[in-house]
GUBA-819258 format. One record per atom (N, C-alpha, C): x, y, z. Coordinates in steps of 0.02 Angstrom, whole numbers, plus 50000, padded with zeros to 5 digits. Example, Ala and Ser with C-alpha at 12.3 -4.5 7.8 and 13.67 -1.06 7.14 Angstrom:
REM residues 2
506604971650390
506154977550390
506604983550390
506424988850354
506844994750357
506455000250394
REM end
This chain:
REM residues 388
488914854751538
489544851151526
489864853851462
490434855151473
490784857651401
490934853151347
490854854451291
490964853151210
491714849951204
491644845851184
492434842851139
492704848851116
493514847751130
493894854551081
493714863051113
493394862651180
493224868551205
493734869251297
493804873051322
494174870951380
493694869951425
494164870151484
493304867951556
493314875351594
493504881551538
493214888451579
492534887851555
492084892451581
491434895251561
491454900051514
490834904551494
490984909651447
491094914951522
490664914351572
490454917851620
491444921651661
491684912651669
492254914351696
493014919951680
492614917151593
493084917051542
493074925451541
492464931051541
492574935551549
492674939651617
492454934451663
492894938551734
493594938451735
493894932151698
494674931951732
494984936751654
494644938251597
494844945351547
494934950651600
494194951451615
494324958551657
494784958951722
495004953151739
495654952751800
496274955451759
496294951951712
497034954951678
496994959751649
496474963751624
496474969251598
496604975151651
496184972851703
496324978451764
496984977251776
497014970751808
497904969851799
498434972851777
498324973951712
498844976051669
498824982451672
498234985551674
497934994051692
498344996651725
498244993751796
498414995951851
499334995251858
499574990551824
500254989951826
500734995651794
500334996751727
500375002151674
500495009551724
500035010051765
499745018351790
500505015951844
500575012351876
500935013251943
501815013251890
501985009851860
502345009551809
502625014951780
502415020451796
502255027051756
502695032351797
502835030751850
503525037351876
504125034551868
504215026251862
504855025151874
505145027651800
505975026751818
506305027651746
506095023251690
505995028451631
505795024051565
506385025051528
506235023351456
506575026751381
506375034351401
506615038151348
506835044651336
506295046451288
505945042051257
505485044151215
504785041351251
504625040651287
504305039351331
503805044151330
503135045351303
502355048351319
502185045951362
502315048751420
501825048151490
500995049851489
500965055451446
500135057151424
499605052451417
500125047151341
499705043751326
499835038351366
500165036651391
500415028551436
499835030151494
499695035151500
499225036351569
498445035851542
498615038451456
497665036551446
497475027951426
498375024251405
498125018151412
498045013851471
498245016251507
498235012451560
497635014651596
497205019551591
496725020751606
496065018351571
496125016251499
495655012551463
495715004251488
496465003051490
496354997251496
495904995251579
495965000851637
495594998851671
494794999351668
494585002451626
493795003551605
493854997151559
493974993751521
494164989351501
494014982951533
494404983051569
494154977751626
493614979251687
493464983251706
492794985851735
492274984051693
492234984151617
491634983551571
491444975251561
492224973751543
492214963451557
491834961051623
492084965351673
491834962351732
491084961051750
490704967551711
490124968751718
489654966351654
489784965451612
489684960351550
489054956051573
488774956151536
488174948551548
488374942951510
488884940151521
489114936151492
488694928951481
488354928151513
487684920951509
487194922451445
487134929351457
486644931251399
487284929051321
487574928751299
488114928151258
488344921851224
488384920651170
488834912751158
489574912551170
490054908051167
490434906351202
490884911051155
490994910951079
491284916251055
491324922651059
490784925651093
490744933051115
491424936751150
491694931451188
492214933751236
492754936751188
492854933551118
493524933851084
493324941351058
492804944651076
492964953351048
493344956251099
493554954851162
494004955651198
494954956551167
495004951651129
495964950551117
495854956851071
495404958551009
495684965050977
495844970651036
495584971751076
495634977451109
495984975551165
496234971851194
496934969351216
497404973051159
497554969351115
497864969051070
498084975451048
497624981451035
497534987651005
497864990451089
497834991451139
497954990851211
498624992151197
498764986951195
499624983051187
499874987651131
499634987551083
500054991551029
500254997951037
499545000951060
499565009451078
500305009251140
500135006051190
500745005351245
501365005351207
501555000351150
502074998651141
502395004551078
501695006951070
501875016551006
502025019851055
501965022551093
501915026351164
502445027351230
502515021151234
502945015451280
503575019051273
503885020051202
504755020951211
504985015751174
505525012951155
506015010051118
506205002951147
506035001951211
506144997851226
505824990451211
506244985651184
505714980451167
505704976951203
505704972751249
505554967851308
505084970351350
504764978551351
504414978951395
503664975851376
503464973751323
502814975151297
502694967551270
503464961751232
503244957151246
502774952951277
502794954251341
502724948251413
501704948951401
501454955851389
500874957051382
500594953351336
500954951051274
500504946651220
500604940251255
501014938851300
501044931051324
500384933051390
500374936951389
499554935451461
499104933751410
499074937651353
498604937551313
498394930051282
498704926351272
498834921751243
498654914451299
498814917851371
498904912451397
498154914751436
497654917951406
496934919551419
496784914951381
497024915151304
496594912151244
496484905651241
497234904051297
497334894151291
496854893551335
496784897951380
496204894051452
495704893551429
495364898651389
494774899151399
494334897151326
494744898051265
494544894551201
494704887351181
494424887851125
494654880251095
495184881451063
495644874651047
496264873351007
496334875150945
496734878650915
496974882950866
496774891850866
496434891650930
496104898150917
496904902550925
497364901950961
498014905350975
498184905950896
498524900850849
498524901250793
498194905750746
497404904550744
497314910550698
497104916350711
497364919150816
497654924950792
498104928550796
498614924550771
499404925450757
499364930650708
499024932450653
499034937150629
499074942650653
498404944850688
498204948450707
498824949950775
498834946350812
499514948850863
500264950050811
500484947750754
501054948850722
500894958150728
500344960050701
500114964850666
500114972750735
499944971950779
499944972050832
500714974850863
501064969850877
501784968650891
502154974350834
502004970450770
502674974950710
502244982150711
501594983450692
501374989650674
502044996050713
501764995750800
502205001950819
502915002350809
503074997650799
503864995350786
504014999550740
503755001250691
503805004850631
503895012150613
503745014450697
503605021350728
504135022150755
504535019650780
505005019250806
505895018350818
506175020750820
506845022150801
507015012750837
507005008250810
507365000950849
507624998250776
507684999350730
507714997450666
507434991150622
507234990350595
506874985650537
507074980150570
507674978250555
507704971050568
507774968150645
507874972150677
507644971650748
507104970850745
506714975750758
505854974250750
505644966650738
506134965150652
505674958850624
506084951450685
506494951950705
506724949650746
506514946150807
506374952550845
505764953450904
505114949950882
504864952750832
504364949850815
504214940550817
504774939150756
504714932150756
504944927150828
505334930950867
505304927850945
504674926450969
504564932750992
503884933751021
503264929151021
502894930950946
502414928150939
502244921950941
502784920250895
502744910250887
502784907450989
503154913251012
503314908251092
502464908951112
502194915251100
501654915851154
501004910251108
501214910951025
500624906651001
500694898051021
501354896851047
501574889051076
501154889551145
501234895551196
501004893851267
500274892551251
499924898851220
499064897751221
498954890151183
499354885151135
499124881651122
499284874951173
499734875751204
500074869951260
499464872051303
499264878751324
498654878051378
498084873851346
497954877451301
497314876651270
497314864251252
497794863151245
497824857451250
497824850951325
498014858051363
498084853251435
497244854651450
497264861051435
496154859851461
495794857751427
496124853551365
495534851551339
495524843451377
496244842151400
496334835351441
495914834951489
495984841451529
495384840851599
494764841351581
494504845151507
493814843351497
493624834951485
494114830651448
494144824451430
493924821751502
494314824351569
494484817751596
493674821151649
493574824751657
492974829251691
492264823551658
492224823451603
491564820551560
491674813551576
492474810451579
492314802351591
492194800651679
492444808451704
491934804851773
491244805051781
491124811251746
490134812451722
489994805551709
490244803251658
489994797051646
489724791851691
490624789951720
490544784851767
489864786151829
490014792851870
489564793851932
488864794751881
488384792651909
487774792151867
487464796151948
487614797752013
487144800452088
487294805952073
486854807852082
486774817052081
487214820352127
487234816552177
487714820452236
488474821452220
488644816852176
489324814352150
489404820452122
488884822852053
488974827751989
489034833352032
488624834052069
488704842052124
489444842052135
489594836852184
490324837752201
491024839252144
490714838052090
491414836952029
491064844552011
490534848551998
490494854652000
490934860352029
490724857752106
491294861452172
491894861952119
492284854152135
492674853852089
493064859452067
492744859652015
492894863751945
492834871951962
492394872351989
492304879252035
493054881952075
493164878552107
493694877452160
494324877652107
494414873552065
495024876452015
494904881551969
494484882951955
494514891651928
494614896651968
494454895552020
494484901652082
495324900252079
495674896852095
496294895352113
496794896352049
496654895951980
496814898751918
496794905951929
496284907951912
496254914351931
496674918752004
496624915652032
497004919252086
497864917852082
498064912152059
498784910952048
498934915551972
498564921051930
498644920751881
498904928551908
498844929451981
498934938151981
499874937552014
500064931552029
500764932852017
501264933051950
501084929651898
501214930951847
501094938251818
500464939751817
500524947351780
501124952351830
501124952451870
501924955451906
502454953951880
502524947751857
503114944451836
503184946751768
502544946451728
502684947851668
503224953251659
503214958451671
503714964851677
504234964751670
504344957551708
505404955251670
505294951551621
505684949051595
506014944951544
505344938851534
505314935151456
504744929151441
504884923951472
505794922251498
505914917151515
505514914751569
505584922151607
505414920451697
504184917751675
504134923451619
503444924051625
503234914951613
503714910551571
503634905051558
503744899551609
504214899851665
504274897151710
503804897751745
503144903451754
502754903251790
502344898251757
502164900051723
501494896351648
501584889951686
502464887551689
502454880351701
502204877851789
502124883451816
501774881251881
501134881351900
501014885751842
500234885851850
499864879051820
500234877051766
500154870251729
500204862851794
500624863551847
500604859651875
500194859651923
499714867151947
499274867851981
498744864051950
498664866151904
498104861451859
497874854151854
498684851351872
498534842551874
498504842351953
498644845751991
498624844952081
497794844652071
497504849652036
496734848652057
496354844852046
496724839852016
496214832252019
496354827252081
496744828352114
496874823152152
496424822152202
495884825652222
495154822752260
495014817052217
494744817752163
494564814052088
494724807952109
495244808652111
495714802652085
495984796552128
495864800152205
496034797652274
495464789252283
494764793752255
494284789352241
494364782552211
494814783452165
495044774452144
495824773252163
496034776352218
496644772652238
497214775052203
497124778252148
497824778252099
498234781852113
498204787152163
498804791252202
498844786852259
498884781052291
499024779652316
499314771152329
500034770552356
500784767152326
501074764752394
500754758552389
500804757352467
501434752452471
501694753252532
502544749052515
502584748552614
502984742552625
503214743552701
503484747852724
503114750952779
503534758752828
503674755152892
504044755752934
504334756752981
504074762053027
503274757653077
503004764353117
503294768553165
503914766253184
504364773853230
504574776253185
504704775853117
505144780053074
504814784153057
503974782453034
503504784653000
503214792053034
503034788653115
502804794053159
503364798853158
503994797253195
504534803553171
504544805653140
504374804453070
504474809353015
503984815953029
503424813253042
502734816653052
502654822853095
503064818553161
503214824153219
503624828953188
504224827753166
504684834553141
504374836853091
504024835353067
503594840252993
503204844753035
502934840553091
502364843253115
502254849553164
503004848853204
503194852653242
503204859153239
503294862453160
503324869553169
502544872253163
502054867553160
501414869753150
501174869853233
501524867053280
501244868753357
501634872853380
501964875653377
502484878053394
502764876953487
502934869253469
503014866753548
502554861453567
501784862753539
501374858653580
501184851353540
501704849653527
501504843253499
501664838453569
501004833253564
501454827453593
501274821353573
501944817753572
501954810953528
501934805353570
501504800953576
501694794353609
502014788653594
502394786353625
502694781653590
502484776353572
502744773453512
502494768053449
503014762653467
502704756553466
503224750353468
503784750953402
504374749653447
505134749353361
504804745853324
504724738253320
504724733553296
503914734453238
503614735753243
503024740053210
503174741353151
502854737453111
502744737153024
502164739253003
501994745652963
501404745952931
501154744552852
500964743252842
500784743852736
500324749952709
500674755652692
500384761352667
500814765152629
500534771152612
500534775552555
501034781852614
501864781552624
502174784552691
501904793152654
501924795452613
501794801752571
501154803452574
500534798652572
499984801752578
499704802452647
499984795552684
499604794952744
500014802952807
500674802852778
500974808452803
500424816052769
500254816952732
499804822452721
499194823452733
498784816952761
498324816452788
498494816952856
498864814252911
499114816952960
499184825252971
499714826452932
499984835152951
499124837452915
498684837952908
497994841952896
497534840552972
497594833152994
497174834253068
497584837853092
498264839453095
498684841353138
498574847553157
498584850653088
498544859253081
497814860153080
497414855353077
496614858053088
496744857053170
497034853753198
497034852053274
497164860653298
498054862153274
498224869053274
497974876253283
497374875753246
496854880553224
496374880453264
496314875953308
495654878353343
495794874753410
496364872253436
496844872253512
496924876753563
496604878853611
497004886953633
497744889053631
497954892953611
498844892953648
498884890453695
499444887253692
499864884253767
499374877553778
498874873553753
498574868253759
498914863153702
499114858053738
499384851953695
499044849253641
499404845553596
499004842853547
499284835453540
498964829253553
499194824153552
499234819753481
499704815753455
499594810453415
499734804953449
499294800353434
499434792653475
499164788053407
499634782153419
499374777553382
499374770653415
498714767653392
498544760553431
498444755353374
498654750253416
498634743653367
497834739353394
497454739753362
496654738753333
496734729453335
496244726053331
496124720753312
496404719653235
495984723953189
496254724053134
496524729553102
496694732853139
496884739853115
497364743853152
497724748853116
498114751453143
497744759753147
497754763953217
497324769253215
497624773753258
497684779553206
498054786353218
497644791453245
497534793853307
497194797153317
497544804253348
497164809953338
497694818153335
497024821653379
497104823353452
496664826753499
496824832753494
496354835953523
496554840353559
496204843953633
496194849853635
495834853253683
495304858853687
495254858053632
494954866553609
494184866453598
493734869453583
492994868753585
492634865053568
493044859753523
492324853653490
492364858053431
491724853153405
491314856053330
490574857253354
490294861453339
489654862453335
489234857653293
488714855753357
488034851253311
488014852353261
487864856253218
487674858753168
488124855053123
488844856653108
489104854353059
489624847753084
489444843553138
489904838253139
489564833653122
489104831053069
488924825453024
489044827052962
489574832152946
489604834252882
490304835152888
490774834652941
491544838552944
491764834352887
491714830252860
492304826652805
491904828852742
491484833352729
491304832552680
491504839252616
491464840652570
491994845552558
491654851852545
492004859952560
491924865652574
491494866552650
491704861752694
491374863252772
491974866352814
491854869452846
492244874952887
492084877552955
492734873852992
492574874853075
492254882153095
491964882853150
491864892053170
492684893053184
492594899953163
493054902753186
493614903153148
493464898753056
494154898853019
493794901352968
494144905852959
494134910252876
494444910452822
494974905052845
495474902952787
495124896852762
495634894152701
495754887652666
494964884752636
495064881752614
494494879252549
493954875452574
493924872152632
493654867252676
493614858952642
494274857252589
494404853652586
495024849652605
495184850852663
495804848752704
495564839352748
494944842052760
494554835252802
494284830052750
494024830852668
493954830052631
494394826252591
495024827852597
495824824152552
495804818852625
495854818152689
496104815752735
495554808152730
494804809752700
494244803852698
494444800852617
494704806152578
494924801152538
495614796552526
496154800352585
496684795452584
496614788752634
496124790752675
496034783152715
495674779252684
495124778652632
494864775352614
495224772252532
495674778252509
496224773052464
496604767952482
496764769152570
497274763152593
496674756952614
496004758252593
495474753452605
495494752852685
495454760352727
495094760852790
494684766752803
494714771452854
493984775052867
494384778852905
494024787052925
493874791152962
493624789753010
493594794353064
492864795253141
493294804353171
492744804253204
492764808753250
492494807153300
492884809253367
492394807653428
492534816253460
491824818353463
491914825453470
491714826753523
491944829753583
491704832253668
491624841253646
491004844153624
490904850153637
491124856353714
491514859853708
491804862653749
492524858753787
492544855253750
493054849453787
493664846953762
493644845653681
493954845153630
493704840053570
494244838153525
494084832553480
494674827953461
494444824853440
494904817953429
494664815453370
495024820253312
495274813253245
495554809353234
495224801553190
495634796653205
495554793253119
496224790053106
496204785753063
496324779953034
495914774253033
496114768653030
496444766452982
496894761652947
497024757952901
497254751452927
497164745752879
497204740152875
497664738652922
497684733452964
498514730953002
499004725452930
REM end
């Protein structure tokens, strides 16, 4: 479990997702390299940095980073840093190209260090930034210019990161707390697993982006930031608090569902009809996203040209949505486990195998339940109850 004032990367992670951006940036550098530059432009050397920086990140990657304390990683930003400078001696005259690189840099330092670490090394990136400047025909006060933009923006992002992960380490330890079952701590592991993989992988549209302007590189920052609070909402489903239950109108409700739903069959939806007069009490936003996931799990394993039904029945005490289909069943093997999270039908190679997983925790926020009634070779039928 991580330390107060530390984020919720690993040291382990912390130098795989270095060596992503280092290759990253490598590789952007080398391909970067025929289009039109400046006029003063060393292609020689732009080609031996961009070639270190990919050994660079080949060496991060391969790192024994477990063997290491958690500070080890930070011998990484000098040589970023030194990276960046040589590029930006090298590079040509242009100043916006070389910016956007201290903001990856930075927005490594917020993920993966503790708070203030961006701060003290503002030096060291000022130093960095102005050094080649100095080499270069852009003049003095330009330079100092550029400079004071720059740095202060990228030393604000690494510390706005570095403050939102220290929130998810906060809120990570008070569920440690609360779940005292082992099975619970495994699952908040996944967790955390599952949002670094997804950090890391949303982090390779940004380095593309970096290349234009800080504005655009900052608008990303801000989506990746909201990826970050999306990944609690398993968490959180658990005590109800995403879920805002108000009177729906069940023909209005199902319609909505069907036209959302429709471009995921392309045709084969079919809807039965729901009494007008039909009042439900739920969450119309969640129970609609728990819907469209049986839907498109229905989708995924339907044959072409085989229907996919939604029907809903009025229960003794319950109101129950159930989404068929026609297609093979689930295999013995994993249908006492389908709601449980990272399980995955045969035959799908996509998605996280937490789609069935959000759907057991939005029925049980509206305080009802899941089932499956599964016919092997025949089809299946998910169903979901909530309260009448």
């Amino acid at each position: 479990m991580a330390t107060e004032g530390r984020t919720a990367v690993t040291v382990r992670t912390a130098g795989r997702l270095a060596a992503l951006l280092f290759l990253g940036s490598g590789l952007i550098t080398l391909v970067a390299l025929p289009l039109p530059g400046p006029s003063d432009l060393n292609k020689t050397a732009m080609l031996a940095v961009g070639a270190a920086a990919v050994v660079a990140g080949l060496g991060a990657r391969a790192a024994p980073w477990d063997r290491w304390p958690p500070s080890a990683t930070l011998a990484l930003v000098p040589i970023a840093f030194a990276l960046i400078a040589l590029g930006n001696l090298f590079g040509g005259s242009n100043l916006l190209t070389y910016g956007p690189f201290f903001v990856v840099v930075f927005v490594w330092v917020g993920i993966t260090q503790p708070q203030w670490t961006s701060v003290a090394l503002a030096p060291l990136a000022v130093a960095a930034y102005a050094l080649p400047l100095t080499r270069l025909p852009v003049g003095f006060g330009l330079g100092v210019t550029s400079t004071a933009i720059t740095i202060p923006v990228c030393v604000l992002v690494g510390e706005s990161l570095a403050w939102s992960a220290r929130r998810v380490v906060r809120t990570r330890e008070e569920l440690h707390r609360e779940r005292a079952v082992a099975a619970r701590l495994e699952e908040l592991r996944r967790m955390e697993e599952a949002w670094i993989s997804a950090v890391s992988h949303e982090l390779r549209t940004p380095i593309t982006i970096c290349r234009g302007a800080i504005d655009v590189v900052l608008d990303e920052l801000d989506r990746m930031g909201r990826l970050a609070e999306d990944v609690t909402t398993l968490a959180r489903l658990e005590g109800r608090s995403l879920v805002r239950e108000q009177q729906v109108s069940l023909a209005a409700f199902v319609a909505g569902v069907a036209t959302k739903a429709r471009p995921l069959l392309d045709g084969r939806l079919r809807v039965e009809e729901v009494p007008a007069d039909a009042w439900i009490t739920a969450d119309p936003d969640r129970l609609t996203q728990a819907l469209l996931n049986l839907l498109q799990n229905a989708a995924l394993h339907a044959p072409q040209g085989t229907p996919v039904t939604l029907h809903v029945v009025r229960e003794r005490r319950w109101w129950r949505f159930d989404v068929a289909d026609r297609g093979p069943g689930l295999s013995e093997d994993i249908e006492p486990a389908v709601f449980e999270p990272f399980i995955r039908g045969r035959g799908t190679g996509v998605g996280s195998g937490l789609g069935l997983t959000i759907v057991r925790g939005i029925a049980q926020g509206h305080g009802g339940e899941v089932g499956l009634e599964n016919k092997p070779g025949e089809g299946a039928t998910f169903w979901i109850r909530i309260p009448a």
